[in-house]
Backbone bond lengths (Angstrom), bond angles and torsions (degrees), N, CA, C in turn:
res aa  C-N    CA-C-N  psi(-1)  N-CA   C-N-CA  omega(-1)  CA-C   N-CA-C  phi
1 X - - - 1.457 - - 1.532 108.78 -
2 X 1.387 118.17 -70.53 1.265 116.75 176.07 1.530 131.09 25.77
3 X 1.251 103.66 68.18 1.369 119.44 -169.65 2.341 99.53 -114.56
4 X 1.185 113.03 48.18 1.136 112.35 167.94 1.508 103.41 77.02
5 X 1.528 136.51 30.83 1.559 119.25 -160.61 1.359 105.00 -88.07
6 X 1.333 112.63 152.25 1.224 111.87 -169.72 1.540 102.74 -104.55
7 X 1.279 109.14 -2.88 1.791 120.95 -178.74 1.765 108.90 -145.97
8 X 1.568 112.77 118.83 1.053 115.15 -168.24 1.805 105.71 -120.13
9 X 1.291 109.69 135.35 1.546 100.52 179.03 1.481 112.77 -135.50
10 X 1.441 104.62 157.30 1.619 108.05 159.29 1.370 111.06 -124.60
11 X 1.442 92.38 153.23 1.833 97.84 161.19 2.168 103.82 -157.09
12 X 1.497 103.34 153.30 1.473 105.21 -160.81 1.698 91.03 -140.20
13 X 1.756 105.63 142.98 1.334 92.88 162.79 1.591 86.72 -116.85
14 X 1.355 118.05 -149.81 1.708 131.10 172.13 1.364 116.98 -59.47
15 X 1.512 117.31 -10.19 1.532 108.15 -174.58 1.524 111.68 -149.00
16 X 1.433 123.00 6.03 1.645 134.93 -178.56 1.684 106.48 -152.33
17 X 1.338 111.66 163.50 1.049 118.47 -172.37 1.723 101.42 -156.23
18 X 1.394 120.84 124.83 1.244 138.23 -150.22 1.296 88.50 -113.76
19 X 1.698 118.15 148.61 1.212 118.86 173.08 1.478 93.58 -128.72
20 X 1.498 153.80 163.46 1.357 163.61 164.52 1.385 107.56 -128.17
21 X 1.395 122.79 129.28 1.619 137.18 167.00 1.445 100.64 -127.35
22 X 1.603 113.09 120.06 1.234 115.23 149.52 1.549 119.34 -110.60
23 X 1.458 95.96 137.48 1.766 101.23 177.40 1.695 98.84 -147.18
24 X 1.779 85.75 165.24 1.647 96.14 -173.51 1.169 119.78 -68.97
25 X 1.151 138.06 150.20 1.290 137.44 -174.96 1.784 105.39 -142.63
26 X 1.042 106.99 105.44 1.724 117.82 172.46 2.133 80.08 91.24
27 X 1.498 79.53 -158.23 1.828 106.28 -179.46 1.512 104.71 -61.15
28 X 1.583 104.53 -70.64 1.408 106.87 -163.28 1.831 109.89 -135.84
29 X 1.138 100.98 61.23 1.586 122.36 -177.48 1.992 117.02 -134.91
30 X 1.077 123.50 164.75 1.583 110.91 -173.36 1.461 79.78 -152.39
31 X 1.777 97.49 149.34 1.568 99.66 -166.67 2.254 62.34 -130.48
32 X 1.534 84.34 150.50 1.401 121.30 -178.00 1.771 118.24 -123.69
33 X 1.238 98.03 90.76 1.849 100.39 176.19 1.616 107.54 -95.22
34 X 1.240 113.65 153.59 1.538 141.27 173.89 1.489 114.68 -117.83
35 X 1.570 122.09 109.02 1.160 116.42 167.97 1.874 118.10 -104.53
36 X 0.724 136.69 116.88 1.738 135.85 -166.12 1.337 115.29 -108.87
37 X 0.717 120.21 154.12 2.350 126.54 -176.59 1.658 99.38 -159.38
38 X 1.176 86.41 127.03 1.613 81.41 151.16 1.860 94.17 143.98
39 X 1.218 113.11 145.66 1.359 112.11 178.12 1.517 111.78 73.32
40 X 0.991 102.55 36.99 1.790 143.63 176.49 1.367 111.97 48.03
41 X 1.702 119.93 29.95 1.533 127.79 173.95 1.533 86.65 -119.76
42 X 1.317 98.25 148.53 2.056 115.99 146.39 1.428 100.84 -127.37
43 X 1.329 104.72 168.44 1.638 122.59 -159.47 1.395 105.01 -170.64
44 X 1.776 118.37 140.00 1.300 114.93 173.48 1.281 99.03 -132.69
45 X 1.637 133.17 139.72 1.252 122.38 175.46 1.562 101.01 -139.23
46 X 1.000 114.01 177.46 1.868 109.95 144.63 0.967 123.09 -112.81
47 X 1.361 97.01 159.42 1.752 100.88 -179.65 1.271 111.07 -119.60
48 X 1.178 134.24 55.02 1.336 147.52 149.83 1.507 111.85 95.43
49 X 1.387 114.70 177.54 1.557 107.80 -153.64 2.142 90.63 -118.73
50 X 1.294 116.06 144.25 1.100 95.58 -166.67 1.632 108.43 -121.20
51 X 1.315 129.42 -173.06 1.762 113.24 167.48 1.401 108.95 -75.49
52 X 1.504 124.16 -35.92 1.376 126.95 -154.94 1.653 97.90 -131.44
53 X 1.617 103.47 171.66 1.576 108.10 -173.05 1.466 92.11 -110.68
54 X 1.714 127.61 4.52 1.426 115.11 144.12 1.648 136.07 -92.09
55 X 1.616 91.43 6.83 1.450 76.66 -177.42 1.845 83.19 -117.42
56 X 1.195 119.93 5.27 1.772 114.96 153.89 0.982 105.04 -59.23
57 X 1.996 128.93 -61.28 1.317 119.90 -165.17 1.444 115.94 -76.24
58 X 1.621 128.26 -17.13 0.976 144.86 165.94 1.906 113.13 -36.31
59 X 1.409 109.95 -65.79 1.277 138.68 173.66 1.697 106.04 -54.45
60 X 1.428 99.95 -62.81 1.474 95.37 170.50 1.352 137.52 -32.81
61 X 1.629 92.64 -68.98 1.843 109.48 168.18 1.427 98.28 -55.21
62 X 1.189 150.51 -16.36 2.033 129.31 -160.14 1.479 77.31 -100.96
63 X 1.262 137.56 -44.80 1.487 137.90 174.54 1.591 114.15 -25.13
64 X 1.341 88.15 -74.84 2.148 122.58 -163.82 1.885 73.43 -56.11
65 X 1.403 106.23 -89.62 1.486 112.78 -145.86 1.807 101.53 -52.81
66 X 1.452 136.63 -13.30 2.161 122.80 178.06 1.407 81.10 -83.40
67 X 1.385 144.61 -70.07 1.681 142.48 -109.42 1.796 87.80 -111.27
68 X 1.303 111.93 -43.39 1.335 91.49 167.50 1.642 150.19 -110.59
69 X 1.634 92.55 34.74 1.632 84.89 -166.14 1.511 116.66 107.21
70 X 0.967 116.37 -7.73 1.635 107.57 174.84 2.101 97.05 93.60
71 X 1.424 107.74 9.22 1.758 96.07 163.34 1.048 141.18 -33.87
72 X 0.946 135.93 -174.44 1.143 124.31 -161.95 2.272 103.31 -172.44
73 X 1.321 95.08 102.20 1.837 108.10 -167.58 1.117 103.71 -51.26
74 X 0.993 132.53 133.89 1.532 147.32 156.09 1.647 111.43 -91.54
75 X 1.363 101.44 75.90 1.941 109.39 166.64 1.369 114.84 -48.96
76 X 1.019 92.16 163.28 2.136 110.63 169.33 1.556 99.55 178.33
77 X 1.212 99.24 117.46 1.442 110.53 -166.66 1.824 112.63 -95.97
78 X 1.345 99.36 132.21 1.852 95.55 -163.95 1.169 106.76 -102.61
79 X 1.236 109.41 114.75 1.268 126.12 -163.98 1.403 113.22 -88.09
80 X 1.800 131.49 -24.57 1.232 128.34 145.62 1.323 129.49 -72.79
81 X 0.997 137.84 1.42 1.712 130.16 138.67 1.669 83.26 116.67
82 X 1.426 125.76 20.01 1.651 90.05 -177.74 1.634 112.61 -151.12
């Protein structure tokens, strides 16, 4: 993915494993990608571009916790831009 995110996450249940990238998009917008594996497909999409980088992670977590089980993201925030 690696599209500059300034917030990177995981979350896993028993059979998929979710990846989250947030990065800026325009001035004051955050675009939110999902990469997934598991159950012998991977897939990268986005999931839409948002006003704030809490209501990116907001979206994220409602993501992690319906599709996987009630997960729970494990952030680490990238502080060199890449």
């Amino acid at each position: 993915m690696d599209r500059a995110a300034i917030l990177k996450g995981t979350a896993r249940d028993q059979k998929e494993t979710f990846d989250f990238e947030i990065s800026p998009s325009g001035e004051s917008s955050f675009a939110l990608f999902i990469s997934f594996h598991g159950n012998c497909c991977r897939n990268v999409t986005g999931a839409g571009v948002w006003p704030s980088l809490e209501k990116a992670k907001q979206i994220a977590e409602q993501t992690a916790n319906e599709l996987l089980h009630g997960a729970v993201i494990t952030w680490i925030e990238n502080k060199e831009g890449t």
